[in-house]
N, C-alpha and C positions, 0 to 999 in steps of 0.2 A: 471602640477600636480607633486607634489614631489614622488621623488622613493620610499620612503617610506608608502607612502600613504594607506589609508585604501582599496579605491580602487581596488587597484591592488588584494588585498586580496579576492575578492567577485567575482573572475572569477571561482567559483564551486568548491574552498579549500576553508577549513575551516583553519583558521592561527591558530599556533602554540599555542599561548594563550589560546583563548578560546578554544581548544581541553584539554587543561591542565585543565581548568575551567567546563569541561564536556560538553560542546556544541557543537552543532554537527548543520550543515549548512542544507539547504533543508526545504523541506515540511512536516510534520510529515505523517504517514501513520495511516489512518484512518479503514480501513481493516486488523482486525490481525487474527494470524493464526488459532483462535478457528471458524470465519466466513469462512475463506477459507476450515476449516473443513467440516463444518456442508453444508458448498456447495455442495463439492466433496460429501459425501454422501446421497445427497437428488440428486444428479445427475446420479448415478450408481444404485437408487433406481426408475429409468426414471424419474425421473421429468426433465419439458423442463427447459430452460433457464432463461426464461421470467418468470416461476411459480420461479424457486432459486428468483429472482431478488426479485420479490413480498414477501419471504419469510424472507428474508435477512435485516435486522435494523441496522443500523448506530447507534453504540455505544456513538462514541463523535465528536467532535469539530460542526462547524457550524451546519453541517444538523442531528443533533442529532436525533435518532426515525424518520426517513426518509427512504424509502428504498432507496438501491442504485440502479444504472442503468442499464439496460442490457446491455448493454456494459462492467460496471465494473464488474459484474457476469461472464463474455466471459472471461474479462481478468482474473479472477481468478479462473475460470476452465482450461486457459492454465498455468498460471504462475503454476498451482498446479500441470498439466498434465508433465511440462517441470521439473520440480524439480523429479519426479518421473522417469523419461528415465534418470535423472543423476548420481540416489542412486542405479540403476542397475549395 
């Protein structure tokens, strides 16, 4: 494999180029912060977990109008909880 290689590039950098070109490496994020909103306050108004998840719709890519999973509801009543002990 040459040193140059494209390769070497795809170890989780994004090369220099295409950052100039506006691209950005990874997964896009399907959960933006208007759901992680509308979580956090259907959570602090008691609703369980499982109810957020059922409540919650997947705006775009594959599972479009899907809800997401209880799991992915958990992680974004902590991702949400963990940002908040930080702005303290």
């Amino acid at each position: 494999m040459p040193a140059g290689s494209t390769y070497r590039t795809r170890g989780g950098k994004v090369a220099p180029k295409s950052r100039e070109r506006g691209r950005h490496g990874g997964r896009p994020k399907v959960v933006g912060d208007d759901m992680a909103d509308y979580a956090r306050a259907l959570r602090t108004q008691g609703a369980t977990v499982p109810q957020i998840a059922r409540k919650l719709v997947t705006p775009s890519g594959k599972n479009k109008g899907e809800h997401p999973s209880v799991a992915t509801a958990y992680r974004l009543l902590a991702e949400a909880e963990a940002s908040d002990d930080t702005d303290e």
